[in-house]
C-alpha positions as CSV (number, residue, x, y, z in Angstrom):
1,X,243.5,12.1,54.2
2,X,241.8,9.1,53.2
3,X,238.4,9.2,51.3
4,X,235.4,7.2,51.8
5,X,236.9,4.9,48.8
6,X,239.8,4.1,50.0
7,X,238.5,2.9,53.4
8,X,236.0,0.9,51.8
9,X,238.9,-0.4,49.5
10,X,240.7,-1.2,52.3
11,X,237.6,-3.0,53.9
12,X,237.2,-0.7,57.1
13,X,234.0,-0.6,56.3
14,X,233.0,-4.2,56.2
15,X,232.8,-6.7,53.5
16,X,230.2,-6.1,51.7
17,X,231.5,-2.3,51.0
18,X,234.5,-3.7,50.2
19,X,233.5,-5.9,47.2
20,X,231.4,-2.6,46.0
21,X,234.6,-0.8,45.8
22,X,236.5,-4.0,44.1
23,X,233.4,-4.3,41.8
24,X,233.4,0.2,41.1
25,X,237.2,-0.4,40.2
26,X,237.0,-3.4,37.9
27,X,234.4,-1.6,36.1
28,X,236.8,1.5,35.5
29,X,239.4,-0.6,34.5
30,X,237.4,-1.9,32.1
31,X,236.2,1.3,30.5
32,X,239.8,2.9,31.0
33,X,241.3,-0.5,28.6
34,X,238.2,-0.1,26.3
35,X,238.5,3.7,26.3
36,X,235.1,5.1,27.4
37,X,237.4,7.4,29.6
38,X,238.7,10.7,28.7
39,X,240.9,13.5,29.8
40,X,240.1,16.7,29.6
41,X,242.9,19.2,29.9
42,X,242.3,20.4,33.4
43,X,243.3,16.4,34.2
44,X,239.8,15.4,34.8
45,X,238.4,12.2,34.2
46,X,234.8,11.9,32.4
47,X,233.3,8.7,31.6
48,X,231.1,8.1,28.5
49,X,228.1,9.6,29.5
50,X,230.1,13.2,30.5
51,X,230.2,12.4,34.4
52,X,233.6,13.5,36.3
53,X,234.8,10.3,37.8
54,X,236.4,10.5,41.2
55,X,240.4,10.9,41.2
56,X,240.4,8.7,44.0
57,X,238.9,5.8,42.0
58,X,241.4,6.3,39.0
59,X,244.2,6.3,41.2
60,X,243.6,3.4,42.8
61,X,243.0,2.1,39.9
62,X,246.1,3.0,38.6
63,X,248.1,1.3,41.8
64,X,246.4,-1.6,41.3
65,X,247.4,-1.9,37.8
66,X,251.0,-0.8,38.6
67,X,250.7,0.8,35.0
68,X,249.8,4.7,35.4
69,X,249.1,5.1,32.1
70,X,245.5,5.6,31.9
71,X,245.3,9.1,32.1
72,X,248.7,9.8,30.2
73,X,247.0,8.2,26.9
74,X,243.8,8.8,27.1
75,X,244.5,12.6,27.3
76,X,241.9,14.5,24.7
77,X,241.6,18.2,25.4
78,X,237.9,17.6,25.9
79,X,236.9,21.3,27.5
């Protein structure tokens, strides 16, 4: 099934949901690179200020990147 994210991603939703989604995922990117990301060890993703980031975000992310890595290494038993 494709989320909300992806269909904005892939622009079905017009352009300017489109460049929202670009814009959501180049700010993840950033954080994942600067690590403001963790991993707790259920696999979910929490951002700096402790809100669960959407899996669908990461791994799109992570596509685009080609690199899956982000949340391999920035795994930190957070409970």
């Amino acid at each position: 099934m494709m989320t909300r994210f992806h269909r904005e991603l892939r622009g079905d939703l017009g352009a300017f949901w489109q460049q929202h989604a670009q814009d959501e995922l180049t700010k993840v990117k950033a954080d994942l690179d600067g690590d403001k990301i963790t991993i707790d060890e259920a696999g979910v993703a929490w951002n700096c200020i402790g809100r669960a980031l959407m899996d669908d975000l990461l791994d799109a992310g992570d596509a685009d990147d080609g690199h899956r890595q982000g949340r391999q290494r920035r795994h930190t038993g957070r409970t």
